[in-house]
C-alpha positions in Angstrom: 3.1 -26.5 149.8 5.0 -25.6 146.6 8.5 -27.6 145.9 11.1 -24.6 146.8 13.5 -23.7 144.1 17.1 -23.3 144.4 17.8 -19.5 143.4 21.4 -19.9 141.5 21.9 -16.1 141.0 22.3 -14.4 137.9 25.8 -15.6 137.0 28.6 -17.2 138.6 30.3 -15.3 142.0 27.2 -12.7 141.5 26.5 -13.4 144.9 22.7 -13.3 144.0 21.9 -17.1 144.4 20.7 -18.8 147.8 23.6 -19.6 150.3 24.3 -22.6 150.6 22.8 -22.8 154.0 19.1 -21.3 152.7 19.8 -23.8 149.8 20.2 -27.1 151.7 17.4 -25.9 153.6 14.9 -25.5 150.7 16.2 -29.4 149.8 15.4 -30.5 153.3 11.8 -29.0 152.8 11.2 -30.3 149.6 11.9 -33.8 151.0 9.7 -33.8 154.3 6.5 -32.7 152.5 5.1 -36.1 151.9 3.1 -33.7 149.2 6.1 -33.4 146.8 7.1 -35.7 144.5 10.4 -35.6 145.6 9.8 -36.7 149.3 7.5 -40.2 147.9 9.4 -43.2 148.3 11.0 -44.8 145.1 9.7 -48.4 144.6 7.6 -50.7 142.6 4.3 -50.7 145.1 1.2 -48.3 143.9 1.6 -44.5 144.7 6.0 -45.3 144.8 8.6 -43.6 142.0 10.5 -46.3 140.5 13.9 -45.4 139.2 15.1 -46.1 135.9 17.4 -49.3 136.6 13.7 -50.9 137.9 13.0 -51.3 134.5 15.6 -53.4 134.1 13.1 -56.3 136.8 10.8 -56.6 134.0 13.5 -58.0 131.7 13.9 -61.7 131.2 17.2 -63.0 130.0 16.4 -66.6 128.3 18.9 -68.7 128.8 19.3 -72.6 127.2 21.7 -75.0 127.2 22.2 -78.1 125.0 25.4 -79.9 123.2 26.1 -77.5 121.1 26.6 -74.9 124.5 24.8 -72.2 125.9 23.5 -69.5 124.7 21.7 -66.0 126.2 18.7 -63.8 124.8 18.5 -60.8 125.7 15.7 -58.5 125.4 17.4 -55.7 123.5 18.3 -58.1 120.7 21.7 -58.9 121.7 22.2 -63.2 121.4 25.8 -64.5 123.4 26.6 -68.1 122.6 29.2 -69.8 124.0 30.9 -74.0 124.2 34.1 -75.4 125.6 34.9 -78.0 123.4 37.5 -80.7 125.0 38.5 -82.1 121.6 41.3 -84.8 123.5 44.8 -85.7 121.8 44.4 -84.1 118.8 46.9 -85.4 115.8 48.6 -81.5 114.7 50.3 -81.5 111.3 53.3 -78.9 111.0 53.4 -76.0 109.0 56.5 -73.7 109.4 56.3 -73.3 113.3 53.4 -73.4 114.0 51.4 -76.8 113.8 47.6 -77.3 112.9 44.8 -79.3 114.4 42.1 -81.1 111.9 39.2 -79.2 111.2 36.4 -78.6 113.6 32.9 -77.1 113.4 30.7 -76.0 115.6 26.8 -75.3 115.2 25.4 -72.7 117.8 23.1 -73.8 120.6 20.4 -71.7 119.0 19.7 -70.9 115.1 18.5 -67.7 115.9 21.4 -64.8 114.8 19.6 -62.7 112.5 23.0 -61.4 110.5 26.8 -63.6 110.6 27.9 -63.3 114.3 31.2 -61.9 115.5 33.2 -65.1 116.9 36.1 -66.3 118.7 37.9 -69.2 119.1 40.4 -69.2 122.4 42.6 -72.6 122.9 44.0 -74.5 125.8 46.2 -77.3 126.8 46.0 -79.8 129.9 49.8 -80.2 128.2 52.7 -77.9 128.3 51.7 -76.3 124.9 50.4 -72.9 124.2 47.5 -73.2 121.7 45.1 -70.4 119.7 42.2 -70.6 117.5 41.8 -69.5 113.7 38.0 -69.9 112.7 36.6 -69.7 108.8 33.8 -66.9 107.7 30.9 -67.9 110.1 27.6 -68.3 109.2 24.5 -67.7 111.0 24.5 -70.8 112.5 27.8 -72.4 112.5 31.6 -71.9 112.2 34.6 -73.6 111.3 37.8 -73.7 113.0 41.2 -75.5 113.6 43.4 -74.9 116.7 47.1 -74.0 116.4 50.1 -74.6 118.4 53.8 -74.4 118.3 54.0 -77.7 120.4 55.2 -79.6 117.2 55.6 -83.1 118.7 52.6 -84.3 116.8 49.6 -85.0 119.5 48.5 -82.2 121.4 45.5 -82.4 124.2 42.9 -79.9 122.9 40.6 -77.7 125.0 38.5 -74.9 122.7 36.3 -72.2 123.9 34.3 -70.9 121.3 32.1 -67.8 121.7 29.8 -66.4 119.1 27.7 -62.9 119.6 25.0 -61.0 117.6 21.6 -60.2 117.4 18.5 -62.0 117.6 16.1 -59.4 116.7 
């Protein structure tokens, strides 16, 4: 058996097309004929359809972790790198309002960004200050950054989280 077509008329309101009872019937039909491609069941066994998202089974995200954080590999090149650094009382010096921490680097987990990553640098506090990051021109395998607060009584408890993404390959 043939896979029915839908006839859709000549042009809209034409009044030439299938009804929509004839239509829904042809859909039915094409279905129940274990012949049709349409009525095989969609899998991954021999003789099944598999849909487009079961390509996504045969990718492998590699993930590793190690002291510099964690990072993932993705298959289509993308690389996501991430550490929460718990840096303790930090001594901040003041500038204006706003006060700075010491200098701080961090290397990523994996030396693998083929171009500079795009990075950020997120802060918090276990104390009752509000704190941000400001980071220097990365590099492909590390950045530098300071933490910032307006908490200007001189030690500040220091939480960063760090994230760094690019490409691999």
């Amino acid at each position: 058996m043939t896979i029915e077509q839908i006839g859709i008329g000549a042009a809209p309101g034409d009044n030439t097309g299938d009804g929509l009872r004839t239509a829904m019937g042809k859909v039915n039909n094409n279905f129940s004929n274990s012949s049709h491609a349409a009525s095989k069941l969609v899998g991954t066994a021999a003789g099944e359809i598999p849909l487009a998202e079961d390509s996504w089974n045969d990718l492998t995200v590699e993930y590793g972790v190690n002291a510099n954080g964690e990072f993932w590999k993705y298959p289509d090149g993308r690389l996501v790198c991430s550490y929460s650094d718990n840096k303790g009382q930090q001594a901040y010096s003041a500038n204006g309002g706003i006060a700075s921490s010491p200098a701080f680097s961090w290397t990523f987990p994996t030396l693998e960004f083929i171009a500079v990553p795009v990075v950020g640098v997120a802060g918090g506090s276990q104390a009752n200050a509000f704190t941000w990051g400001s980071f220097n021109t990365p590099t492909t395998s590390f950045v530098g950054y300071r933490m910032l607060t307006t908490a200007v009584n001189g030690s500040v408890e220091t939480i960063a989280e760090l994230t760094a993404q690019g490409r691999w390959k």
